[in-house]
Backbone bond lengths (Angstrom), bond angles and torsions (degrees), N, CA, C in turn:
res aa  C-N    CA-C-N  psi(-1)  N-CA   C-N-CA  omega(-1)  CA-C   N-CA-C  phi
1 X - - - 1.459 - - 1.530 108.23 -
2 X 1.345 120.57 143.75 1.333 125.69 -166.95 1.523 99.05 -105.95
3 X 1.339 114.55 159.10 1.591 121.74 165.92 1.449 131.07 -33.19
4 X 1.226 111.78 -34.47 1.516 128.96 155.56 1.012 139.26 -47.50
5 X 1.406 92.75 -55.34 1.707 102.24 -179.30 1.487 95.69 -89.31
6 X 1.246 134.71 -50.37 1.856 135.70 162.35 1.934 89.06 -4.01
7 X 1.446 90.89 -86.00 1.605 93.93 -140.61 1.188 99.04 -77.63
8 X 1.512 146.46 -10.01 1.900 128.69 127.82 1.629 118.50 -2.18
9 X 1.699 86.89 -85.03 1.293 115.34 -176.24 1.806 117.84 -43.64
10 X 1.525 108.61 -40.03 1.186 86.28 -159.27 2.305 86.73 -94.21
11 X 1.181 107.13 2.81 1.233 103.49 164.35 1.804 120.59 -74.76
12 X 1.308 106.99 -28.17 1.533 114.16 165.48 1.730 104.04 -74.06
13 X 1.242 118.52 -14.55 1.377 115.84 -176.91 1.393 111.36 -68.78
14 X 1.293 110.46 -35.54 1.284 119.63 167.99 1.802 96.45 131.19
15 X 1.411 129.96 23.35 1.103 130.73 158.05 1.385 144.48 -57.13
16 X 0.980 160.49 102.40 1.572 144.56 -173.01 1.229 108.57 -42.28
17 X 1.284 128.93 -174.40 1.832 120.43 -150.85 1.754 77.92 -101.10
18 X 1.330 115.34 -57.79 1.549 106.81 -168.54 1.370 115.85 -39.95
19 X 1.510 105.02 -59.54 1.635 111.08 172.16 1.405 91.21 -19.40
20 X 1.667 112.65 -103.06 1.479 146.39 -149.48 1.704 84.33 -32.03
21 X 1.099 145.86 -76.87 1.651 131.00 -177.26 0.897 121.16 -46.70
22 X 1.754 134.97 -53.45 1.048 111.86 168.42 1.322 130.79 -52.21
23 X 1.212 115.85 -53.01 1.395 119.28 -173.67 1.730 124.94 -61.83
24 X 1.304 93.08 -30.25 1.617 87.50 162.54 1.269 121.15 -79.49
25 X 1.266 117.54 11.62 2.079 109.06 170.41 1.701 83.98 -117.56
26 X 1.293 145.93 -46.61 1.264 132.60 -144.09 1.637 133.69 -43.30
27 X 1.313 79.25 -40.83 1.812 95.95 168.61 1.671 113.62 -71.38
28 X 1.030 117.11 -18.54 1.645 108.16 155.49 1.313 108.63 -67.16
29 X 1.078 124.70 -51.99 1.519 110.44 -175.04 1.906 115.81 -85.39
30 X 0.964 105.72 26.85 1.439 108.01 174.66 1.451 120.10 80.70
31 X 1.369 101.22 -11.87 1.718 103.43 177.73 1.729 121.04 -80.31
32 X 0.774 103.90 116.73 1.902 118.36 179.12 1.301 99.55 -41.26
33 X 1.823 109.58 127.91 1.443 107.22 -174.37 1.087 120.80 -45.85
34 X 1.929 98.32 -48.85 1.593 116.67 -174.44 1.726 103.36 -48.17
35 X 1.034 136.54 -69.97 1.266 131.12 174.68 1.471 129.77 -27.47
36 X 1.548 100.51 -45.83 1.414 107.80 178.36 1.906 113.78 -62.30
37 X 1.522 95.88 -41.79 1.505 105.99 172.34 1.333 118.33 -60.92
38 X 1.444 126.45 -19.19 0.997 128.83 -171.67 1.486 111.69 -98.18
39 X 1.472 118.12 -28.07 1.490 113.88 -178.49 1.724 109.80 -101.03
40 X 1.540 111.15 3.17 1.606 105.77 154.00 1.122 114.12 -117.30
41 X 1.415 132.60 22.54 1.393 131.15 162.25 1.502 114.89 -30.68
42 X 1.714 107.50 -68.25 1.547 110.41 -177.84 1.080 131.56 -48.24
43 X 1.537 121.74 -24.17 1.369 134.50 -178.22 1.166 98.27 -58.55
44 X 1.337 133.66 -82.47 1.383 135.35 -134.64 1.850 106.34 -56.56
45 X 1.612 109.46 167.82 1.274 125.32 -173.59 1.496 93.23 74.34
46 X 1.191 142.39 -6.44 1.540 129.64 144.11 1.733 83.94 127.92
47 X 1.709 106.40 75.07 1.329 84.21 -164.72 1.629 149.01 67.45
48 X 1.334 111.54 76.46 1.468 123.97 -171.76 1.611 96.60 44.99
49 X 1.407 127.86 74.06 1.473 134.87 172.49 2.005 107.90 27.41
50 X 1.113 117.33 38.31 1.295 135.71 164.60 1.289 135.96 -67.26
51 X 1.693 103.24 -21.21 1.341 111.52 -162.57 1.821 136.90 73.14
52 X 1.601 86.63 -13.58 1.831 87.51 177.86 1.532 128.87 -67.67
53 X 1.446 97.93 -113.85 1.674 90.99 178.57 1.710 112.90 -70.67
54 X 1.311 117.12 153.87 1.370 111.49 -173.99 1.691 99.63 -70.47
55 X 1.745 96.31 169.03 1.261 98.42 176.84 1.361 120.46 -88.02
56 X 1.186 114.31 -10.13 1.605 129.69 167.92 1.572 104.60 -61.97
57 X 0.809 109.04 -53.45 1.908 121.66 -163.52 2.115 103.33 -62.63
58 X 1.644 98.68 -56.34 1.644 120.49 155.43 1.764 96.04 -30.83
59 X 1.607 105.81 -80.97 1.584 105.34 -153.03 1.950 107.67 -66.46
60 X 0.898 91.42 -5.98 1.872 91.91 170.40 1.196 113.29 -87.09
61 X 1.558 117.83 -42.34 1.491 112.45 169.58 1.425 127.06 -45.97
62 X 1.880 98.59 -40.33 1.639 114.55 -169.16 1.936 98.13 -66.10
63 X 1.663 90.69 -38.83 1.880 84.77 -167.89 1.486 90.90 -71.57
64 X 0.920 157.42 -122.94 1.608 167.31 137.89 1.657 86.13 88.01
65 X 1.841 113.56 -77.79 1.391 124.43 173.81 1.816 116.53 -39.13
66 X 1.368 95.33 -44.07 1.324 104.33 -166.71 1.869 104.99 -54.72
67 X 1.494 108.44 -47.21 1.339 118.77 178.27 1.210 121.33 -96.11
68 X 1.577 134.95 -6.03 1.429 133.31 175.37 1.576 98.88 -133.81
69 X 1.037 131.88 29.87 1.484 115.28 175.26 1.750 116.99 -121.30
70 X 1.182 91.22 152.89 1.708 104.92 -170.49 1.657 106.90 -95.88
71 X 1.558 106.69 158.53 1.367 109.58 168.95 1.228 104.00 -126.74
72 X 1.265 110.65 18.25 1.924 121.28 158.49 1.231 117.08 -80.46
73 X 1.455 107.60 115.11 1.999 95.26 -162.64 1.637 89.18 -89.55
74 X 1.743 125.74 22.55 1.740 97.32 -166.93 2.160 76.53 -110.73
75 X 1.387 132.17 27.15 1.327 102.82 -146.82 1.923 77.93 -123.93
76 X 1.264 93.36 53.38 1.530 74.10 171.80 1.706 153.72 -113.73
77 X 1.851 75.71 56.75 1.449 93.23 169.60 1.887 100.79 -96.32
78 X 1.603 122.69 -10.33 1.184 125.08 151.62 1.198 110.00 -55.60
79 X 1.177 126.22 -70.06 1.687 130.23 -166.17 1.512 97.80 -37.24
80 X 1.305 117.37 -53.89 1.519 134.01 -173.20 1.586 111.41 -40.20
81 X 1.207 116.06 -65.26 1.515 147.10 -168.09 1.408 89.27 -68.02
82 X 1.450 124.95 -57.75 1.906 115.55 -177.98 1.331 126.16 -55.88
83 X 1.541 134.20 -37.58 1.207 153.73 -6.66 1.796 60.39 137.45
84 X 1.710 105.41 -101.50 1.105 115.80 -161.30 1.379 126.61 -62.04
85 X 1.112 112.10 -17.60 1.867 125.06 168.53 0.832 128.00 -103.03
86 X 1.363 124.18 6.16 1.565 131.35 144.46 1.257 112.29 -108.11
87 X 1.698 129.86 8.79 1.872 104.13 124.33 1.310 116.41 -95.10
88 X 1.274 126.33 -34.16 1.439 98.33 171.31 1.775 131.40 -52.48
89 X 1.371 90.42 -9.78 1.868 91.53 163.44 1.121 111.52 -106.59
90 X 1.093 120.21 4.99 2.026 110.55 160.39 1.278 99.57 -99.46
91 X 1.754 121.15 -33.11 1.629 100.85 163.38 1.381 124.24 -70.70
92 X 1.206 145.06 3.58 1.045 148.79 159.20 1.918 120.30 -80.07
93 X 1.340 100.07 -55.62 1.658 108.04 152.22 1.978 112.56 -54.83
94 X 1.123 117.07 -68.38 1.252 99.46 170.78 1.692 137.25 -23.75
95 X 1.712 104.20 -46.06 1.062 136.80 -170.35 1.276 96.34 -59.53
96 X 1.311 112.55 -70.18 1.427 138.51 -164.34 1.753 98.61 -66.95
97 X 1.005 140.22 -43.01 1.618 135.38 -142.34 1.390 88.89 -135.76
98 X 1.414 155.08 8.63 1.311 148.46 -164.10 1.418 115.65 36.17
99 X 1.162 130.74 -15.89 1.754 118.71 167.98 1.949 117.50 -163.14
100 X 1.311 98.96 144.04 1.261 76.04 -178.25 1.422 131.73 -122.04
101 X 1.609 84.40 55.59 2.121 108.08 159.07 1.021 103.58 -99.79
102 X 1.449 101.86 148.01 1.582 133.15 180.00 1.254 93.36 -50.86
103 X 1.825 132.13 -68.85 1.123 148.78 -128.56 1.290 99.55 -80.71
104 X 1.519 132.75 -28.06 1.380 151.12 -149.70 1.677 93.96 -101.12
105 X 1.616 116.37 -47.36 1.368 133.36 -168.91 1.601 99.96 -64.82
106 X 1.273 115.40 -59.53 1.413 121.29 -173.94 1.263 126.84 -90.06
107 X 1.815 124.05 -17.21 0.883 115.71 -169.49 1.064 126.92 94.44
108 X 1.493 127.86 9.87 1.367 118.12 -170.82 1.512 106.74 -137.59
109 X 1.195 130.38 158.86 1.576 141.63 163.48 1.338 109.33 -65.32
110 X 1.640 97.53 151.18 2.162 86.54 163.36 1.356 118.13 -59.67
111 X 1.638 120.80 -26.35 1.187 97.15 -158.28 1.547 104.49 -102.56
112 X 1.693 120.03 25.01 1.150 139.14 154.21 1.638 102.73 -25.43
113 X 1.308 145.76 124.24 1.837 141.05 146.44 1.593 97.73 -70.31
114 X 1.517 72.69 122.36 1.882 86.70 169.60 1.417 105.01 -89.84
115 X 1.473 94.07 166.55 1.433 97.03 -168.01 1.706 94.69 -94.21
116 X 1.519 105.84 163.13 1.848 121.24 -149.90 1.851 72.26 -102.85
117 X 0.853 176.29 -28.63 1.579 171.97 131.31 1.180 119.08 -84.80
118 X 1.151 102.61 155.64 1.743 117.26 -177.64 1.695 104.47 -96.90
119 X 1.075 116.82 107.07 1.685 118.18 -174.80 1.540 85.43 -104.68
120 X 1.973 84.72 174.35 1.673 92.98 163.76 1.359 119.44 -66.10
121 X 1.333 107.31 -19.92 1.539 82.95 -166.47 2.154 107.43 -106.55
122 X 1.534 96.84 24.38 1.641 103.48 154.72 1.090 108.84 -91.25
123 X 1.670 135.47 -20.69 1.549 118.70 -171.16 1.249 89.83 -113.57
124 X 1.484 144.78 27.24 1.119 145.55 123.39 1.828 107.16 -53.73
125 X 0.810 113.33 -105.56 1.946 118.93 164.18 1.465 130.11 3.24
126 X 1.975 94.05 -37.57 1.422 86.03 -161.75 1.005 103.63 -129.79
127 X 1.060 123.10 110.58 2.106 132.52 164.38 1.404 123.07 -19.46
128 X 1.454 118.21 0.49 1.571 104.76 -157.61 0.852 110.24 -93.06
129 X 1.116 144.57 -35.10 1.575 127.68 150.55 1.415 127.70 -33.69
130 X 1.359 115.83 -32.98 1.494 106.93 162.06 1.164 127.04 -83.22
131 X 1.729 115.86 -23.68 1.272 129.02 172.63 2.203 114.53 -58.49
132 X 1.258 109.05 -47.98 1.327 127.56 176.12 1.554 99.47 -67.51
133 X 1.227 121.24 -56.18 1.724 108.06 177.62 1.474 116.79 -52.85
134 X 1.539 120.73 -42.05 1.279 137.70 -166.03 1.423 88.70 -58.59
135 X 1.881 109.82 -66.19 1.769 107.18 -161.69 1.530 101.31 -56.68
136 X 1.118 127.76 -40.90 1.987 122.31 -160.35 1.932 88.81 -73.24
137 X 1.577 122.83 -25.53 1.317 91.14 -174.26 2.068 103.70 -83.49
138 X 0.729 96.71 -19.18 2.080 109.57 -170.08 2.006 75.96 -58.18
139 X 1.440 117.60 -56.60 1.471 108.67 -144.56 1.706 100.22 -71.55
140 X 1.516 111.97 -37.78 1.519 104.37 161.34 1.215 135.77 -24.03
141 X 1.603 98.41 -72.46 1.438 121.31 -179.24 1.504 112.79 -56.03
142 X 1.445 116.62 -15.08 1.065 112.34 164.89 1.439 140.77 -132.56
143 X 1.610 104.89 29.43 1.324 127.87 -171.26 1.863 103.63 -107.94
């Protein structure tokens, strides 16, 4: 199974979209899925269920950092270079998805009620499964 279908899948798992990206690259970089799921929990729903930036767009930033980022705060012609490949992957998601709010992606307001289960007919409605495949393939193409 490829990165794509990974972070689909683990979005049918019942993941938030950020989860489902992060977690399908994490174990390349040594980080425990469970962990990874756990430190983009908040993201998803576009940011603490907010509607803002998608959580796909969030979990590309985290992978991008995850594999090009420094914890040298004097190195910041790194910061620079990260900086720059996590917009060129929201311009690439942009490209691809026309915007990259949740609210814009799905159609809905914040103060939209989400639904308390994921039925068939929520992943009827909602793109995120294609949205989460789309971000893990952008992070390929550029990992």
């Amino acid at each position: 199974m490829g990165k794509k279908e990974e972070a689909a899948q683990l979005f049918f798992d019942g993941y938030n979209c950020s989860q489902s990206v992060v977690a399908a690259f994490s174990e390349d970089f040594g980080i425990p899925k469970e962990t990874a799921l756990k430190f983009s929990e908040g993201l998803g729903g576009g940011v603490g269920r907010m509607r803002d930036m998608c959580g796909a767009v969030t979990g590309m930033a985290i992978v991008l950092s995850m594999r090009y980022g420094s914890s040298d705060l004097s190195d910041k012609e790194n910061k620079a270079k990260v900086y720059a490949l996590v917009q060129q992957a929201a311009d690439k998601f942009r490209e691809k998805y026309s915007s990259l709010y949740c609210r814009d992606l799905i159609g809905v307001k914040r103060t939209t009620p989400v639904p308390d289960e994921r039925t068939a007919e929520f992943y009827k409605k909602r793109p995120c499964a294609v949205l989460v495949a789309g971000a893990a393939e952008i992070l390929e193409e550029m990992l």
